[in-house]
C-alpha positions as CSV (number, residue, x, y, z in Angstrom):
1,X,-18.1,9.9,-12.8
2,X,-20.4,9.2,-15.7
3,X,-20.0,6.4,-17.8
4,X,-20.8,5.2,-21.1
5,X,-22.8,2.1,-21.3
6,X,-21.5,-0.1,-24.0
7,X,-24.6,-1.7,-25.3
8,X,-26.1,2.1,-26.0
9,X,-23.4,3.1,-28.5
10,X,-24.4,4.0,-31.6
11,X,-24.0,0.9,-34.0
12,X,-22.6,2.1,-37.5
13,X,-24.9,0.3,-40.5
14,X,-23.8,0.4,-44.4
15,X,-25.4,3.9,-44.6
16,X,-23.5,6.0,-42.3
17,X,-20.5,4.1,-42.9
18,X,-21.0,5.9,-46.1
19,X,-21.7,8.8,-44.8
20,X,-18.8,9.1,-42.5
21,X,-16.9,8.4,-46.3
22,X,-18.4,11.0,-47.4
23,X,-17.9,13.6,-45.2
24,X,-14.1,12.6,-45.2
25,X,-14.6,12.7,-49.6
26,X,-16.1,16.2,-49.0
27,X,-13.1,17.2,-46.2
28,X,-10.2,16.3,-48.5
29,X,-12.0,18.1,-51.7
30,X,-12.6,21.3,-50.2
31,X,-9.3,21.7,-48.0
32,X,-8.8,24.5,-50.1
33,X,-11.5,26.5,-48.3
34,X,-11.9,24.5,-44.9
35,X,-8.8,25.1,-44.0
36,X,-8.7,29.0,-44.1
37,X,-12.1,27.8,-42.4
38,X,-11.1,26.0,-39.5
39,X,-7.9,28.2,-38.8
40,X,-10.0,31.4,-38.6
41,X,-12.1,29.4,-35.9
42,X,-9.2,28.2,-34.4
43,X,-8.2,31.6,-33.7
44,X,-11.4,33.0,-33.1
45,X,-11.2,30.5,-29.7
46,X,-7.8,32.1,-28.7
47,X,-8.8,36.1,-29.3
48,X,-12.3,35.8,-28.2
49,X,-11.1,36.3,-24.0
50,X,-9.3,39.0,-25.0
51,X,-12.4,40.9,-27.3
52,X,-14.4,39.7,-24.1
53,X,-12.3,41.5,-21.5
54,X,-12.0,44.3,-24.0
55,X,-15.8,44.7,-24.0
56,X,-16.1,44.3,-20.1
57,X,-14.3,47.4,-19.2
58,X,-16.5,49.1,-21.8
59,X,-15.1,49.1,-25.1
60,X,-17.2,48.1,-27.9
61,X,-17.0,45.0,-29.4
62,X,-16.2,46.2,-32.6
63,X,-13.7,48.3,-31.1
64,X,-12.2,45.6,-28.7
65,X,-12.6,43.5,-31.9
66,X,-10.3,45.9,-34.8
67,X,-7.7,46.4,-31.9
68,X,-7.2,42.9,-31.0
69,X,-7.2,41.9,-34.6
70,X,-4.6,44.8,-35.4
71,X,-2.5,44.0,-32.5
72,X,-2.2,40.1,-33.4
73,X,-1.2,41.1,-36.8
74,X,1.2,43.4,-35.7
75,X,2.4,40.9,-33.5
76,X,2.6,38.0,-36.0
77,X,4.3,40.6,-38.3
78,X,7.0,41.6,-36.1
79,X,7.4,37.9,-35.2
80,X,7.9,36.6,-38.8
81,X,10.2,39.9,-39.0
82,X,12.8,39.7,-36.3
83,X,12.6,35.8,-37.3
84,X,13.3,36.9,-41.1
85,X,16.2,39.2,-40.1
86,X,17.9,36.5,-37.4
87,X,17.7,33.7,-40.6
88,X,19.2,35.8,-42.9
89,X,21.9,36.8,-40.4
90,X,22.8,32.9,-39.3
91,X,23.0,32.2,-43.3
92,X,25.4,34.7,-43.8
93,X,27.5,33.7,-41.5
94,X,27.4,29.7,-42.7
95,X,30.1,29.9,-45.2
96,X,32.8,31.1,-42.1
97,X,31.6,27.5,-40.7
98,X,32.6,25.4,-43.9
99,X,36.2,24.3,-42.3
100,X,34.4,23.0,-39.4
101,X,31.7,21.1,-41.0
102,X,34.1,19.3,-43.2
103,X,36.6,18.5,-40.4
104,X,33.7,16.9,-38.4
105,X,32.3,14.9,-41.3
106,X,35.7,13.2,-42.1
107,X,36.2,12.5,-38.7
108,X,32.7,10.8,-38.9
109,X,33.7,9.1,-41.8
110,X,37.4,8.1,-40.8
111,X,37.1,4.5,-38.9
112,X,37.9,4.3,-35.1
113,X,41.3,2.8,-33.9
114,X,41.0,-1.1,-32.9
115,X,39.1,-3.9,-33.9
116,X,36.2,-2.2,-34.6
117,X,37.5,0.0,-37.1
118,X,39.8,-2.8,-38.8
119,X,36.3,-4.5,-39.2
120,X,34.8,-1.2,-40.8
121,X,38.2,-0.7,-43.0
122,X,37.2,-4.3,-44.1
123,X,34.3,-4.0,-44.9
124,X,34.5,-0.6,-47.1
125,X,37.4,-2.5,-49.2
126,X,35.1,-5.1,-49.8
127,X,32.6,-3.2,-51.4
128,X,35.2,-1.4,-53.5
129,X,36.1,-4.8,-54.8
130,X,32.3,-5.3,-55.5
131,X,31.4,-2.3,-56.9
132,X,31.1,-2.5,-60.3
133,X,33.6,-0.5,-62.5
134,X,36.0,-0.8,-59.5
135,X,38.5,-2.8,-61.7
136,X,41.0,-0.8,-63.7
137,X,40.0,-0.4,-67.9
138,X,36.4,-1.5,-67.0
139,X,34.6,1.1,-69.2
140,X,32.3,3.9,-67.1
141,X,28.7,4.1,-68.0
142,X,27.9,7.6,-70.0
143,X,26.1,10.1,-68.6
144,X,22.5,10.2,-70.9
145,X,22.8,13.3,-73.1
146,X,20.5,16.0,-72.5
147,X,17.3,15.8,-74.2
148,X,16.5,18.0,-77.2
149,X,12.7,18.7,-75.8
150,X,14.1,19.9,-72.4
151,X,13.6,23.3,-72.2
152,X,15.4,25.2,-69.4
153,X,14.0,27.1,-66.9
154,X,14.4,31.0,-66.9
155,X,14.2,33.0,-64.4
156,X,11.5,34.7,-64.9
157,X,9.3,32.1,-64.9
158,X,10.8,31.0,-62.0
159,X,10.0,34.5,-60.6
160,X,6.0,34.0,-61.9
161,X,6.1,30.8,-60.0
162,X,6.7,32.3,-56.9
163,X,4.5,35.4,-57.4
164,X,1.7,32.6,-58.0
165,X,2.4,31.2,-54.9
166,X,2.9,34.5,-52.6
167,X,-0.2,35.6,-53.9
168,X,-2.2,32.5,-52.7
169,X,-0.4,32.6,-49.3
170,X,-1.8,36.1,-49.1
171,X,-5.0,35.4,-50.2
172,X,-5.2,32.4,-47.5
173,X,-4.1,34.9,-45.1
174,X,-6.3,37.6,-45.8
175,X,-8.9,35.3,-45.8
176,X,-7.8,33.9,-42.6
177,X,-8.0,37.5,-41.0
178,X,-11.4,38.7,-42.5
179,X,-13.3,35.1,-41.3
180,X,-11.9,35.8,-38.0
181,X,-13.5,38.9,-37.6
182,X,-16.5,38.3,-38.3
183,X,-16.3,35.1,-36.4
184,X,-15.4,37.3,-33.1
185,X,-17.6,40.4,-34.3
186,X,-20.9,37.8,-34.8
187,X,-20.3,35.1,-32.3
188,X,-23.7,35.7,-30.8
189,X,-25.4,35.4,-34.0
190,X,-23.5,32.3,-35.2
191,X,-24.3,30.8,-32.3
192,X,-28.1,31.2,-32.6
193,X,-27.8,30.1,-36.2
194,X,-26.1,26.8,-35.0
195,X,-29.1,26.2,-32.5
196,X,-31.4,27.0,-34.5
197,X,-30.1,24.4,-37.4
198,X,-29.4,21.5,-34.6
199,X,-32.9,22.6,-33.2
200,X,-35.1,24.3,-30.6
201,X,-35.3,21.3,-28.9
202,X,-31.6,20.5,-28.5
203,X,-31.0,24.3,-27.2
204,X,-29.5,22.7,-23.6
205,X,-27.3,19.8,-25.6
206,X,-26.4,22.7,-28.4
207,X,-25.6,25.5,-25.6
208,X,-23.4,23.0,-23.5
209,X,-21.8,21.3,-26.5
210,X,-20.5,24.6,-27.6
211,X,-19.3,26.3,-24.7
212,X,-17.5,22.8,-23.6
213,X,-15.5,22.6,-26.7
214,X,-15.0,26.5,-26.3
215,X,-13.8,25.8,-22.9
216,X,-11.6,22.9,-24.0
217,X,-9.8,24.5,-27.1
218,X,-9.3,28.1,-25.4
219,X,-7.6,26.1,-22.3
220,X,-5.8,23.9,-24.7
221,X,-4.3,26.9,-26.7
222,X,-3.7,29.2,-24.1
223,X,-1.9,26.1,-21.8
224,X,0.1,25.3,-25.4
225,X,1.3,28.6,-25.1
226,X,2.6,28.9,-21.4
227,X,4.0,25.2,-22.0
228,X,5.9,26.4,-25.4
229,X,7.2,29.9,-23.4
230,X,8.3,27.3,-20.5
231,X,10.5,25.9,-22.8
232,X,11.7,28.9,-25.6
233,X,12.9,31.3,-22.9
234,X,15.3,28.7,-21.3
235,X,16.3,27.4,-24.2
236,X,17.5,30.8,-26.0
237,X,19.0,32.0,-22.7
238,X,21.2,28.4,-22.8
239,X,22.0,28.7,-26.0
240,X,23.1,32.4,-25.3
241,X,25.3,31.1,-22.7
242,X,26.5,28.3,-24.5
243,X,27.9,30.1,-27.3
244,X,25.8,29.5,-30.2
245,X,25.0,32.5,-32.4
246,X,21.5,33.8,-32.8
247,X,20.0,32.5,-29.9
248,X,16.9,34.0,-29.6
249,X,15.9,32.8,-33.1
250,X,16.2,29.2,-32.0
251,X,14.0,30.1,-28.5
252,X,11.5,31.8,-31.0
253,X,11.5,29.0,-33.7
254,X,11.0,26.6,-30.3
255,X,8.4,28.5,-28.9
256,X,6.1,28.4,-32.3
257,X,7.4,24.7,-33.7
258,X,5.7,23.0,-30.5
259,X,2.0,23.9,-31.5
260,X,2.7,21.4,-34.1
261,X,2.3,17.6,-32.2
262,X,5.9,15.9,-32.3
263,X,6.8,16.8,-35.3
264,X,7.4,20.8,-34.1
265,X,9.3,19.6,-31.2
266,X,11.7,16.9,-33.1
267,X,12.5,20.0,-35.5
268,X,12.8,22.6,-32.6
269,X,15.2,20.4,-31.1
270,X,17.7,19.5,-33.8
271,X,18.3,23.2,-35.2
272,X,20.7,24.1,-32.1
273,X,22.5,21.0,-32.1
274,X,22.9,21.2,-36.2
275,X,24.3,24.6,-35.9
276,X,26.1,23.9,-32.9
277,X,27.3,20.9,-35.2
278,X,28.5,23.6,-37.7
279,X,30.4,26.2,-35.5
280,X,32.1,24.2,-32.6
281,X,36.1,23.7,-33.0
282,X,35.5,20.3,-30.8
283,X,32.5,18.4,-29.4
284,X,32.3,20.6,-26.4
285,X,29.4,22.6,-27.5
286,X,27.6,19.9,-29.6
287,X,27.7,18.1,-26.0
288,X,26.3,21.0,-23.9
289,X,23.6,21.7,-26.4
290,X,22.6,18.3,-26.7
291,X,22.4,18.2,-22.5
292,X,20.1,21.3,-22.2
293,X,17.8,20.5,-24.8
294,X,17.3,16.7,-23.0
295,X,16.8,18.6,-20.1
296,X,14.7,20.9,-21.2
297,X,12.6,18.3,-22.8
298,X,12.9,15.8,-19.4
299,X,11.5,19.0,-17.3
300,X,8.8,19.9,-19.8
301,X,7.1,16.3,-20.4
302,X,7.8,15.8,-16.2
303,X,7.2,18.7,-14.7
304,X,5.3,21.6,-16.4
305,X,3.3,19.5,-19.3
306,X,1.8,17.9,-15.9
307,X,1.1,20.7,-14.4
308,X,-0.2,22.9,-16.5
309,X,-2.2,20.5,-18.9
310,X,-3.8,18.0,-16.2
311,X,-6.8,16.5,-18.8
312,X,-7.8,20.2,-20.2
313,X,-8.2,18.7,-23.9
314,X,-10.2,15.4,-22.3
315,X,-8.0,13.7,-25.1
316,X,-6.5,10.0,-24.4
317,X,-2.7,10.1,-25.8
318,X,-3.3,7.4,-28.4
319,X,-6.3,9.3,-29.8
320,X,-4.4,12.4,-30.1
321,X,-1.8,10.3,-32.4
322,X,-3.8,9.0,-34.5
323,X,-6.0,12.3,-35.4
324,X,-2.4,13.7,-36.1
325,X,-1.8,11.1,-38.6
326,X,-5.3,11.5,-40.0
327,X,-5.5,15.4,-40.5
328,X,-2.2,15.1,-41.7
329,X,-3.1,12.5,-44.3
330,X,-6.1,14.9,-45.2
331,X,-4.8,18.1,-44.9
332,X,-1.3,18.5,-44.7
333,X,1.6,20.1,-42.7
334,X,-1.7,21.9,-41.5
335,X,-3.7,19.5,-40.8
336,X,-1.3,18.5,-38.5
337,X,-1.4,22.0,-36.8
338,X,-5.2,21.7,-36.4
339,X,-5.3,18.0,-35.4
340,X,-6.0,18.2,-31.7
341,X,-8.1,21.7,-31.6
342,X,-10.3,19.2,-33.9
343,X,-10.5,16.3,-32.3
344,X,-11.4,18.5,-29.4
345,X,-14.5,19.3,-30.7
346,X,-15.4,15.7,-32.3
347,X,-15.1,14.4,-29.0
348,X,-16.8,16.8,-27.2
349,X,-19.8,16.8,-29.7
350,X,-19.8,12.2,-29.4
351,X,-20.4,13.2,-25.4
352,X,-23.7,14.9,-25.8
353,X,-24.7,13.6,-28.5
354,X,-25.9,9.8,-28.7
355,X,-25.8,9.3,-31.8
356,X,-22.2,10.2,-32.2
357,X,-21.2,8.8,-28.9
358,X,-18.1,6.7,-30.8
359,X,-16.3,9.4,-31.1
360,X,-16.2,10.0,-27.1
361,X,-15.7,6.2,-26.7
362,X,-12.8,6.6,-29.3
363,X,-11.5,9.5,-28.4
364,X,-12.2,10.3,-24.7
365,X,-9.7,10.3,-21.7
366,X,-12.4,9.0,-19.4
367,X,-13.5,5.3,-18.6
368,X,-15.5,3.9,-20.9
369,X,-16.6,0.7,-18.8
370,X,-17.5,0.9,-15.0
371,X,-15.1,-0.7,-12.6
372,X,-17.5,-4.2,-11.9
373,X,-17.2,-4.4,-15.9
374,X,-13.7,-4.1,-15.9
375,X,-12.6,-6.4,-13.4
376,X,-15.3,-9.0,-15.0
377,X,-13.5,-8.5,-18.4
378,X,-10.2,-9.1,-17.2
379,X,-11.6,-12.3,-15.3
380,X,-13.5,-13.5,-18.8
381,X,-9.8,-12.7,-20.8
382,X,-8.2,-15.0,-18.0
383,X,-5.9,-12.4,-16.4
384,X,-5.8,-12.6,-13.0
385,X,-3.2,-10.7,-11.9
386,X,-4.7,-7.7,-13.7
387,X,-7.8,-8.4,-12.0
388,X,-6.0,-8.7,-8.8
389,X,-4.4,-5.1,-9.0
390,X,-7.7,-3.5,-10.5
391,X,-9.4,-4.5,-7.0
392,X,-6.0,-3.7,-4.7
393,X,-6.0,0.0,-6.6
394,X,-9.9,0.0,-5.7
395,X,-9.3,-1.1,-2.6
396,X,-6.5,1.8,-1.8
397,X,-8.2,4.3,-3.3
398,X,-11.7,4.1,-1.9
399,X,-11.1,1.6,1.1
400,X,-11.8,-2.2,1.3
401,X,-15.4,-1.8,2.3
402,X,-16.0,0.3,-1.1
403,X,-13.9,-2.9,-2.6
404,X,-16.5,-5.3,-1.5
405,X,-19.3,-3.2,-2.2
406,X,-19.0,-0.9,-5.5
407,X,-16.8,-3.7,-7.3
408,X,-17.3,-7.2,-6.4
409,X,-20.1,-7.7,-5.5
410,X,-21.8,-5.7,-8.9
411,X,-18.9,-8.0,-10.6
412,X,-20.8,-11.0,-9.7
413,X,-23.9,-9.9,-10.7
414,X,-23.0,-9.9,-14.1
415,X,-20.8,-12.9,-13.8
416,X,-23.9,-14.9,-12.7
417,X,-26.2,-13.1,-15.2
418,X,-24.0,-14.1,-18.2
419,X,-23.9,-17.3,-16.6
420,X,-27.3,-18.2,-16.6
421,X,-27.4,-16.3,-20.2
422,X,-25.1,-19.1,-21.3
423,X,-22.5,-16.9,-22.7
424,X,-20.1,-18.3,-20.5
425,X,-18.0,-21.8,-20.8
426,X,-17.6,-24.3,-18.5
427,X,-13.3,-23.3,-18.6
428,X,-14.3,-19.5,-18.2
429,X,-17.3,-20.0,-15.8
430,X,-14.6,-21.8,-14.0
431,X,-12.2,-19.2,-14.2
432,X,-14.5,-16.1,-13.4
433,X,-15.8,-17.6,-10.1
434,X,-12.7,-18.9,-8.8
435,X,-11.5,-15.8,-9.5
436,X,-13.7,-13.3,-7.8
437,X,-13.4,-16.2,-4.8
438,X,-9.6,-15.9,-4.7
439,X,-9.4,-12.1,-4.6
440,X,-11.9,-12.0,-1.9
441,X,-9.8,-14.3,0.0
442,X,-5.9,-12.7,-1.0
443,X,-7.2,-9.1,-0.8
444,X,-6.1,-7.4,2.3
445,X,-8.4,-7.2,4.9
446,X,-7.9,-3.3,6.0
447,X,-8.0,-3.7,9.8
448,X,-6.3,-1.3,12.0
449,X,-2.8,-2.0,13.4
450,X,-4.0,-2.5,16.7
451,X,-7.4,-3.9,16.5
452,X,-9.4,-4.8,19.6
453,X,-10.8,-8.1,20.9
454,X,-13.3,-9.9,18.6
455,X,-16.7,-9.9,20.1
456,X,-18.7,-13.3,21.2
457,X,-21.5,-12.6,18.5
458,X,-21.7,-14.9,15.6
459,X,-23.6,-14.7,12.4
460,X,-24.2,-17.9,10.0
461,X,-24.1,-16.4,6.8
462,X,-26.3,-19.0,4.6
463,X,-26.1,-19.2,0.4
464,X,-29.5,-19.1,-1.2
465,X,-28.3,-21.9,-3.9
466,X,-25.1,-21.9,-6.1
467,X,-21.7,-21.3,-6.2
468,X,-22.4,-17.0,-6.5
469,X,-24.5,-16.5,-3.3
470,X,-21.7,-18.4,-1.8
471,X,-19.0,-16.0,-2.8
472,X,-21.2,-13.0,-1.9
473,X,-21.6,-14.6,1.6
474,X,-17.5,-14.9,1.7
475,X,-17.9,-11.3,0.8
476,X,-20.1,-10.0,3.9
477,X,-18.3,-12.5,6.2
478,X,-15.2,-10.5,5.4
479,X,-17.1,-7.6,6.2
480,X,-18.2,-8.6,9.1
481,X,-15.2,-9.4,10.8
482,X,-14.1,-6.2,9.9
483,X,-16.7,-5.1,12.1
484,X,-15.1,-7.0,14.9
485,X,-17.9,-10.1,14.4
486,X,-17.6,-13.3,13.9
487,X,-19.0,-15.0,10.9
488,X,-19.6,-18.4,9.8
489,X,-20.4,-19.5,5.8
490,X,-22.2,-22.7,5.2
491,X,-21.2,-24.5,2.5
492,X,-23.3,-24.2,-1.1
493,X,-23.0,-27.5,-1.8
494,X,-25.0,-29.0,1.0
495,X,-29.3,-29.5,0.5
496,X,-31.5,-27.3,2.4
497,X,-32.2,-29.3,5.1
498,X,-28.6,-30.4,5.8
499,X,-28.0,-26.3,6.2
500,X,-31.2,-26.8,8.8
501,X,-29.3,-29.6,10.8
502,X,-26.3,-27.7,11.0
503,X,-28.0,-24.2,12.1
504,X,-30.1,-26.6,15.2
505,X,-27.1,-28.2,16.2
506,X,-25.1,-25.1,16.5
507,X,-28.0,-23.4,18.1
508,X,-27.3,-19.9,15.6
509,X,-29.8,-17.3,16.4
510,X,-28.3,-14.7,14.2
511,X,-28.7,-15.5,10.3
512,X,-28.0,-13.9,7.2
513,X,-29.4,-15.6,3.7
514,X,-27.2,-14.9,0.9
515,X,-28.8,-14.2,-2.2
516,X,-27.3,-12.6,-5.5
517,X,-29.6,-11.8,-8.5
518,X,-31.3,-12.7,-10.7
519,X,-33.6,-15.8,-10.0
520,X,-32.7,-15.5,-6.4
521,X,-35.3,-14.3,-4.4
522,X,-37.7,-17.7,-5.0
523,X,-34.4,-19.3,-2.7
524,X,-34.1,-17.0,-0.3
525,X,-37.7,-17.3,0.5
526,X,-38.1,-20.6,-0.2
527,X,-35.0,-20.8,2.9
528,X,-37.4,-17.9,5.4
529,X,-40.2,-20.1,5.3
530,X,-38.1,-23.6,6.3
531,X,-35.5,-21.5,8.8
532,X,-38.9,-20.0,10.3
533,X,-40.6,-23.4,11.0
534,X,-37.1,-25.3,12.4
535,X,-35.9,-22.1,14.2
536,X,-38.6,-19.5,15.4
537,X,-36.5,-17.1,18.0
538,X,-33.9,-17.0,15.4
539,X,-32.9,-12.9,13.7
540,X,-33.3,-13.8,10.0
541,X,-31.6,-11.1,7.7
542,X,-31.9,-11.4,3.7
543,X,-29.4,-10.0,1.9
544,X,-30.7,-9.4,-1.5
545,X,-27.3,-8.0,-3.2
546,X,-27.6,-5.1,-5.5
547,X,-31.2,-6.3,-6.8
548,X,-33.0,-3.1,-8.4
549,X,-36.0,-4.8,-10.2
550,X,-39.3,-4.6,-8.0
551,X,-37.6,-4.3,-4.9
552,X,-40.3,-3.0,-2.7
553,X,-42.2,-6.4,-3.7
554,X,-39.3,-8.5,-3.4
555,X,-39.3,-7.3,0.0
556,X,-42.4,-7.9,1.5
557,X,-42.4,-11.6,0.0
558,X,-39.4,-12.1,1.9
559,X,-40.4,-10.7,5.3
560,X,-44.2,-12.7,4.6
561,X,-41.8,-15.7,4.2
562,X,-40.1,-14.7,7.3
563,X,-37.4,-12.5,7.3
564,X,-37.2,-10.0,10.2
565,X,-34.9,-8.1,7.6
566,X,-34.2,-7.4,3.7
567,X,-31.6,-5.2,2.6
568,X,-29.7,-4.9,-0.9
569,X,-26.4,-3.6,0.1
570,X,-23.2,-4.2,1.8
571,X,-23.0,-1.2,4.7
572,X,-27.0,-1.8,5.2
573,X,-26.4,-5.4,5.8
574,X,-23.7,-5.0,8.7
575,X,-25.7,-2.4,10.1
576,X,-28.5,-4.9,10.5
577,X,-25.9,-7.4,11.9
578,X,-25.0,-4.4,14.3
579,X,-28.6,-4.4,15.7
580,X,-29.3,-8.4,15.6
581,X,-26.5,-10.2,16.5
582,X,-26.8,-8.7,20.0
583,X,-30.9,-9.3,20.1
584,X,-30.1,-12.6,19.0
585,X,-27.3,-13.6,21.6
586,X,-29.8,-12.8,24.3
């Protein structure tokens, strides 16, 4: 997995703070035309498969193009239609429901039996006390007279009103439907254009920007769709079932209210249980309805959402949220329809381009930091335990060697990088290496149920200096006895030639030098040259962890200093101990 490296993020001076006000100036000014704009796009994502398949069996693309755009109309049409017709149907039948509705209400408003409706009876008395004009002969305000200047309104201005604003719904349709055509009739062309503006030498960033958010906003749709039938079809046939009248209108109005982020599905779900409100003699149905929609709602967010979505809009939750709030803000009950389509394509465009990479940093599912950073941040925000369970999930998913390896031993690289940068404290310096030295010593070490007997072989695992190669030695001596070997850690704390006295007098002949980057290889050689002189037949490895600066001549230093071997690695170094332990117990 690719990840972002925080110090290569685009910073954001004065002038394209501005600029991103701008463009949001510019956004909010000419929502009048972006927004038949983007929704013609929008759809131009969802009909373009079926133009595509349309033009693979042969039919032209202006063809496949007219009879996809007629049949989606059609569709729409007949949609709003038997819609229209169910509405008008359930509002006829309202007024039958009046008895019920009121009944309900003033048994809502009549206070429960016991203590707790002696408390509400209280309380309502009091406020009749308090209200003011409650008191018999105390005078009642007068209702302001109408003003002379108010003129009423008739209805046929009224009737202009509406013919105003039914003509500018059709325009915005029309509109809508003629930029989506051409979209799906010139898509090649477009997309030259759009090269060709970004530039001929952006044509592999351009190509795989486009067809990414493509991919992502076609798979989005189409998986909004399946996840929107999953829930209208069941619903209406409950409701059918149930008893509630018009069922299919509620399934319908469910099925097209959940493109909209949480608000659709809040709306979706109250309609039945208002109506079911309205027409039930007792609380039987209200109860029922109520039921099947939680469950509906449990199984969707569980079950199919899951399943069907996985990551396909590369969206965190949080981000999706907040660019609901913000297209809202900007654009309106629409804005809030287009919200995730278009934070789609901002975040895809921030992960191939640099210099927008905030917005995949903002806006992205995926990992921003690499695990060693992660578990060194939690360690520098003095939080253990989360430490602790970042390295036990490592640890179970890619097994405790990969633990040692891919996470703490890069973690203590930049632990004792920051360290000699001085951007630590003494209390967090602290903190960070006892740290990594208590989760190599609590995390489990992954041996098998039934191991075998140990081996003889020892190794002395020797720190190069300070307190860092020391941990990284506790790191391969856990290793090692993984490997069935036993391993031995010499203190850091001791001076070189103390170390030397205590390799002589227990006569070690196979020994790793422990040395973590940077400003470690001068040690480590310093420590070949003196273990050379005292002990000659001895198997010297270096262990150079993780070092990827002049590594070839970091090398041959250390084997000129005296080291019969120089790895940079965790696996490499046991399978050096695998081949010189044995030489060095003969």
């Amino acid at each position: 997995m690719a990840f972002v490296d925080g110090q290569r993020l685009v910073r954001l001076p004065g002038w394209r703070m501005l600029l991103i006000v701008v463009v949001v100036a510019v956004l909010y000014a000419a929502r009048e035309v972006l927004i038949p704009l983007a929704l013609a796009i929008l759809f131009s994502f969802l009909l373009w498969p079926a133009v595509r398949r349309l033009e693979r069996i042969g039919v032209p693309r202006k063809a496949g193009t007219v009879i996809v755009i007629v049949l989606s109309v059609a569709l729409v049409a007949g949609i709003a239609s038997f819609a229209g017709n169910q509405a008008v149907s359930l509002a006829g039948k309202l007024p039958e429901y009046r008895e019920n509705i009121v009944r309900k209400l003033e048994a809502l408003r009549t206070p429960p039996k016991g203590s707790l409706g002696k408390a509400a009876q209280a309380i309502k008395e009091i406020e009749q006390e308090v209200k003011p004009g409650a008191k018999e002969g105390a005078p009642r305000p007068e209702r302001p007279a109408p003003s002379a200047s108010a003129v009423p309104t008739t209805a046929l201005q009224l009737i202009g009103k509406l013919g105003v604003s039914l003509l500018g719904l059709l325009a915005s349709v029309i509109a809508v439907v003629v930029l989506t055509a051409l979209m799906l009739l010139q898509r090649d062309d477009l997309r030259d254009r759009l090269v060709r503006l970004v530039g001929e030498a952006h044509v592999h960033v351009t190509t795989q920007a486009m067809e990414d958010a493509g991919q992502r906003v076609s798979r989005y749709l189409l998986m909004q769709l399946l996840v929107n039938a999953c829930y209208g079809v069941p619903l209406a046939t409950a409701l059918h079932f149930i008893g509630l009248p018009n069922a299919l209108l509620f399934g319908l109005l469910a099925t097209v209210l959940r493109f909209v982020p949480y608000l659709g599905a809040a709306i979706a779900a109250s309609l039945p249980i208002l109506l079911s409100f309205a027409i039930s003699e007792g609380w039987e149905t209200i109860a029922w309805t109520v039921g099947c929609i939680a469950t509906l709602e449990f199984l969707t967010a569980y079950v199919v959402e899951p399943w069907l979505y996985g990551e396909s809009t590369g969206l965190s939750p949080l981000a999706i949220v907040c660019a609901a709030i913000f297209w809202t803000w900007l654009w309106g009950p629409i804005g809030l329809l287009l919200a995730t389509p278009l934070t789609v394509c901002l975040a895809v465009v921030g992960r191939h381009l640099p210099q927008l990479g905030f917005f995949h940093v903002l806006l992205g599912v995926e990992p921003v930091l690499p695990a060693p950073m992660r578990l060194y941040q939690r360690l520098v925000a003095m939080e253990y335990e989360e430490a602790l369970e970042l390295a036990e999930a490592h640890s179970r998913e890619r097994g405790p060697l990969a633990l040692c390896d891919e996470l703490m031993l890069p973690a203590l690289l930049i632990a004792k990088r920051d360290r000699l940068r001085s951007s630590l404290d003494e209390r967090h310096e602290a903190f960070v290496f006892g740290g990594l030295r208590r989760i190599v010593e609590e995390s489990e070490p992954g041996l098998d149920p039934q191991p075998p007997a140990r081996r003889e072989e020892t190794i002395a695992i020797v720190p190069a200096r300070d307190e860092s190669d020391y941990i990284a030695a506790l790191i391969l001596a856990r290793a090692a006895e993984n490997e069935r070997y036993g391993a031995r850690v010499l203190p850091c704390e001791r001076l070189a030639a103390e170390q030397l006295e205590d390799l002589a007098a227990n006569e070690d002949r196979g020994i790793c030098i422990s040395a973590v980057p940077p400003s470690a290889a001068a040690n480590a050689a310093y420590l070949c040259k003196r273990l050379r002189r005292r002990l000659p037949n001895a198997k010297i490895l270096v262990a150079l962890w993780h070092a990827n600066t002049n590594v070839e001549a970091l090398k041959r230093r250390l084997r000129e200093a005296g080291a019969d071997e120089v790895v940079t690695r965790l696996p490499e170094a046991l399978e050096r101990i695998r081949l010189i332990v044995p030489q060095a117990a003969r």
